[in-house]
Every structure is written in C-alpha cells, then in structure tokens.
C-alpha positions in Angstrom: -7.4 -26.5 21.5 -8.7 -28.7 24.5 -11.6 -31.0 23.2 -15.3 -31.4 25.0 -14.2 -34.6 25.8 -10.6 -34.2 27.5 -12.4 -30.7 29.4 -14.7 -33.5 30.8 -12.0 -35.6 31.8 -10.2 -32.4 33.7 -13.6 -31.3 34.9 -14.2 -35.2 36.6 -10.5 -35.3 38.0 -10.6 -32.3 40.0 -13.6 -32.9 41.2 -12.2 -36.3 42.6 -9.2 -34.9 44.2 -11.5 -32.1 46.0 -13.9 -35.4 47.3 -11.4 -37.5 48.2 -12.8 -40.1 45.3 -10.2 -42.6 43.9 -9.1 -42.5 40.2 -11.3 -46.0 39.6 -14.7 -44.3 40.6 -13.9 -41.1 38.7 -13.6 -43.4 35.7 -17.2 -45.0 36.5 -18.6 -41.3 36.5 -16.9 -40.2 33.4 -18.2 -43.5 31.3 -21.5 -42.8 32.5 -21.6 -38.7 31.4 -23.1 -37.6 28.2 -23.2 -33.8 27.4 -26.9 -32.1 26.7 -27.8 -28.6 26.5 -30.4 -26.9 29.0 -32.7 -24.4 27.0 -33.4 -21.6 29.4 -35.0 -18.1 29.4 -32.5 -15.6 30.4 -33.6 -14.7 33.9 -33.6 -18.1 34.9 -29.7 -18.6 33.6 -27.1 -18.6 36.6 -25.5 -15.4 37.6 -22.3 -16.4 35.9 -24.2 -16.8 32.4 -26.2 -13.1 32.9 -23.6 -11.0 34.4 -20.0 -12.8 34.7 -17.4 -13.5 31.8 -19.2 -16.5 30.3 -22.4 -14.2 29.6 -20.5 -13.7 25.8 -21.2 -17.1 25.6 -24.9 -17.9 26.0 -26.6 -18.0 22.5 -30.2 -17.3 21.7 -31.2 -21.0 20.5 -34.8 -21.9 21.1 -38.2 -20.7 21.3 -41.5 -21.9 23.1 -44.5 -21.9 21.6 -45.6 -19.0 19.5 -47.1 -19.9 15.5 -44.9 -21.5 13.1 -43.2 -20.4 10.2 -43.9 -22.8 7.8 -42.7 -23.5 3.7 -44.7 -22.5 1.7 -48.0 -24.4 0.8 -47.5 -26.8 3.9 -50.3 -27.7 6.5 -49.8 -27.6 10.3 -48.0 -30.7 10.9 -49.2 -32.9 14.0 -52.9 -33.4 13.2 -53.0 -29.6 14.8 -51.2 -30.2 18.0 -49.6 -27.1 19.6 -46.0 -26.3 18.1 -44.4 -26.1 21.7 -40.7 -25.9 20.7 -38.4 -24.0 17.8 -35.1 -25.1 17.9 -32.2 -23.2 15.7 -29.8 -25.9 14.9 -27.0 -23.4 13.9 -26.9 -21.6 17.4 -26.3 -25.1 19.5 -22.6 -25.2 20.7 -20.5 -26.9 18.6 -20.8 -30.9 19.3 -23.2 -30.5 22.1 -25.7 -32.5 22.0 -23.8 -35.5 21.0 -26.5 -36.2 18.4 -26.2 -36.0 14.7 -28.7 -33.4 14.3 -29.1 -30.9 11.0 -26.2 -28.2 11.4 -28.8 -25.3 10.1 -32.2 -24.7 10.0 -34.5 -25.1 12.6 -36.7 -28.0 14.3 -40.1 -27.6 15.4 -41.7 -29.7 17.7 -45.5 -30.4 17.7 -47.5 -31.8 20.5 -50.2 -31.9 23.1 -48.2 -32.3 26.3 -51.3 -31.4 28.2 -52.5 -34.8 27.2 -50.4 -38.3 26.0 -49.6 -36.9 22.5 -51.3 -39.2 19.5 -50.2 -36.7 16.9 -46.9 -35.9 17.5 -44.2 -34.8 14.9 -40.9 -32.8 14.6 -40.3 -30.9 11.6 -36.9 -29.6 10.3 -37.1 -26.9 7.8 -33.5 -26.4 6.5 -32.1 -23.1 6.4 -33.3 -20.4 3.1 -36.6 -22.4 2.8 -39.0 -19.9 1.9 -41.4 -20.2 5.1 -44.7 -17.7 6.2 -45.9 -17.7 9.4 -49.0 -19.9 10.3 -52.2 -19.2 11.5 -53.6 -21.2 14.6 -56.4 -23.0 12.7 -56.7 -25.8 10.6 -59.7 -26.9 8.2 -61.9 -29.4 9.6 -65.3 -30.7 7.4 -64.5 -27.6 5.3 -64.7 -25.7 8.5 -61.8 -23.8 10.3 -60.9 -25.3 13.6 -58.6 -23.4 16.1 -55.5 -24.6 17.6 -53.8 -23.7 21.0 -50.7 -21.2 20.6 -49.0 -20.8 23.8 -46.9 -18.0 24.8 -43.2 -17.3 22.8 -40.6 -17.6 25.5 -36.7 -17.1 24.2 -34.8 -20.0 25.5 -30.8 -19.6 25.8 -28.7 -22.3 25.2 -25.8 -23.5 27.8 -24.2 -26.7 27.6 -24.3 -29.8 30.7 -23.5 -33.0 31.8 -25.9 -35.9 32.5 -25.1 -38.9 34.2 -26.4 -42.4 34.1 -28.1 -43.2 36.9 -26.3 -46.8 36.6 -22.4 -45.8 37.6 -23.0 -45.8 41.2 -23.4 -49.9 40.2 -19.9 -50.3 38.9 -17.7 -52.4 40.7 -15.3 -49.9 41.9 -18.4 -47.4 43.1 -19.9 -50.5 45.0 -16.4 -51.1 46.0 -16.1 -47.3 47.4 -16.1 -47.6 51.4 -17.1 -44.2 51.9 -20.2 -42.9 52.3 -22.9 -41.8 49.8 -23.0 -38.5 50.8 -19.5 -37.8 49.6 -20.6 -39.7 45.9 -23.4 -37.1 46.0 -21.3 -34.0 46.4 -18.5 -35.5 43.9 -21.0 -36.5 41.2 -23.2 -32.6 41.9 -19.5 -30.9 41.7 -18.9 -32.7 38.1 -22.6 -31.9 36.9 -23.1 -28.3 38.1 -19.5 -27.3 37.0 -20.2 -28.6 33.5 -23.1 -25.8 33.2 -21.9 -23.1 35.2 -24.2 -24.1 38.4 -27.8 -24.6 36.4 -28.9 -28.7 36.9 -31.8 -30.0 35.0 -35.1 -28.1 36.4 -37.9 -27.3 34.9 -35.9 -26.6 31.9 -36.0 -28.1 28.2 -32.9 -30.4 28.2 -31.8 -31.7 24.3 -29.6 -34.8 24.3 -27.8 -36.6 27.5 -29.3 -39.0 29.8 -33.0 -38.4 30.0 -34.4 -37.4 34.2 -37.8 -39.1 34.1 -40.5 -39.2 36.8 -41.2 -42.8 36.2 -39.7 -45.5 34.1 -36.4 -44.2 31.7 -37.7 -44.2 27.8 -33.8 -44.2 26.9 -32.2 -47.9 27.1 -30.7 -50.2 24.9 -30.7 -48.3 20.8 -33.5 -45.5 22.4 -31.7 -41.7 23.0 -33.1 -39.2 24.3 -33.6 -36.2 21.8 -35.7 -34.2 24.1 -36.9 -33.7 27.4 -39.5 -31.0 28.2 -41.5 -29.8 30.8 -45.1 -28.6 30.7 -43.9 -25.6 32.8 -41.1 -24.7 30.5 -43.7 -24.2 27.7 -46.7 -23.1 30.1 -46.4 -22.4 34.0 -50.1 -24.8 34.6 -48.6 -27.7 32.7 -47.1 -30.5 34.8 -46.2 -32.9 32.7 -42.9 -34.2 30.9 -42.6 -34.9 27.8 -39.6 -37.1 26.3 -38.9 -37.5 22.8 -36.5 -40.6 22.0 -35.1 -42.3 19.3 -32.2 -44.0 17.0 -29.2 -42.3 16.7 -29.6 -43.5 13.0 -32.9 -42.4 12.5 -32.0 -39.2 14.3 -28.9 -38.6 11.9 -30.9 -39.3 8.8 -33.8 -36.8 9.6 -36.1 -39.6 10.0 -38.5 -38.1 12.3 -41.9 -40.2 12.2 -39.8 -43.1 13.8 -39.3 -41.0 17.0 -41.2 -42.1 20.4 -43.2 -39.5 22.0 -43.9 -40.7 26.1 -45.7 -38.3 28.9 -45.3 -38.5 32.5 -47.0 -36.9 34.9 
C-alpha cells in the first residue's frame, strides 16, 4: 500500500517534471509540506469530491456551532463563550492531520471569535461518555444568562497540503534562475492536487502550516491545531482565529496550555 508520505513525494515529482523545476527545488518544497485537512460544507467541496469518483471518500467530520452535548453534570466550558466547532476524531482520514490527536470521540471548541477570545477552551469528550445536549445559558448571580448559538453547518473532511512559506529561501530555490511565476504554478500544482482542487479559503483548516493575516502564531515548538474563519462559522464574522500549541501537550490532551490568537 503506498504511504501519505511516498503519495506526496510522487505528487511533488510530477508536478516538477510538468514545470520544468529541478529535482533540488522539488526537494525544498517537499521539506517544507505538512498535510491538514480542510473542513467544508458540502456545496462548497470541489466538483470532483460532490459528483466524481472520490465523492466515496469525503466523510462527514465536523460541525459549526449548534449546542453541545455535554457529560453529564458538566457546565458550559469557556466562561460561556459560543461552542463554534464539533470535531469527530474517528471520521479524520487516517494520519491526516499529522497531530497526535484522540482517535475517538469528539472535540469541541469554545470561543468568542467575534472578539480576542479571554475564555477559550477545547473539550474532548471520549467516545460512550454519557453526554445531554446543552442549553444556551449559564447561571450568573443566581440568575440565567444567555449564550450565543450560531447556526449548525455539517463540515466534510478532505485531506491537503500546506507549505511553509520559508522554502522559496532555500538555497537551491534562491538558486532557481527562472522566474517566480513558474515557482507559483509548480508549488499551486502540488497544493491543489493534494485536495482535489479546494486551497485554504474561508474554510476551517486542522493541522499543516497555519495562512495568517498578520504575523504566523506557529514557529519554533508552537503547531497549528486550528485555523478558523469567522465566515466558516458565521457569514458577518471576519476574523481568524488560530489555535496553537505543543505537539506534546497536544498528544497528551492537555488542552488549557493551547494559545488562542485573533486576526482581523
């Protein structure tokens, strides 16, 4: 069976040989790739993933907004931010992201991505945990308090390729006499074919290299666990919101030591 990691390799070196790009720069790109998945609602997948032969392949995975089913006896985590993400571990393709994350169960993600989020928290409720859905309010002074639900949207799942924006600075890139245009169209044909055609967006992207408005959150230990954009959650939200941290806090469930940052 062909591995993710030698289907990248093919992926990168026919790309090359269709650009004209020499063995040395192809190996800058393919250090620089790490996979992610794109969470998307159905009629905003590719042609290819709605109506072609890899449709079999596209998994229900996610869910925006919508209340949360919490165990039993539990509070609404966050401080009563919005729960803006539902992620079902056990419907990710298999070692994509390349995260250690739980391998059942589901992840919730609380926070106010109107607004920097304070509050923020991710939740993973293994799978059989005796949960009951949530109503939007939360107690204040003995008093109920509402909490903003937004709209469910199903998200698919389909597997890409990021690329750091730093392998265009490799020596044998720099090196490269041609012109940028053709590093463009070689580094698009390597990304788009590694998702049949769908690049980053307004989409919810989990794992990879993080595509920030301003300054990247995820250098030196920091990965990115998620990237999400206000209008993936809710169309008059534009903001993003990444979600980073170890990949040993990450593998041990240790949520509170994530970093929440917003750009807008």
């Amino acid at each position: 069976m062909t591995s993710i990691i030698d289907e990248r390799e093919r992926r990168v070196r026919a790309a090359a040989g269709e650009c004209g790009v020499p063995d040395a720069v192809a190996d800058a790109l393919l250090a620089a790739l790490r996979p992610c998945v794109y969470l998307v609602p159905y009629e905003e997948l590719p042609g290819p993933l709605q109506d072609g032969p890899l449709r079999d392949g596209v998994r229900t995975a996610a869910r925006t907004g919508g209340l949360p089913a919490l165990p039993d006896g539990t509070d609404w985590p966050g401080g009563g931010d919005p729960l803006v993400l539902t992620v079902d571990c056990a419907a990710l393709p298999a070692g994509v992201p390349d995260l250690a994350l739980p391998s059942d169960g589901r992840l919730l993600f609380f926070a106010d991505i109107e607004y920097p989020p304070e509050t923020a928290e991710v939740l993973h409720i293994p799978a059989g945990t005796r949960t009951t859905e949530h109503p939007a309010t939360r107690m204040i002074e003995g008093e109920p308090a509402p909490i903003r639900v937004y709209e469910p949207r199903t998200l698919h799942a389909v597997t890409g390729l990021t690329a750091h924006g730093d392998w265009r600075e490799a020596p044998a890139t720099q090196a490269f006499p041609d012109t940028a245009d053709t590093l463009d169209r070689f580094e698009d044909a390597v990304l788009a074919g590694g998702s049949a055609g769908l690049r980053g967006g307004l989409h919810i992207q989990l794992g990879g290299w993080s595509h920030p408005w301003d300054m990247a959150p995820d250098e030196g230990e920091q990965v990115l666990l998620a990237q999400l954009h206000g209008q993936a959650v809710d169309y008059e939200v534009f903001t993003l919101t990444l979600v980073t941290g170890t990949r040993a806090d990450i593998a041990a469930g240790r949520w509170s030591g994530l970093r929440w940052e917003q750009q807008c």
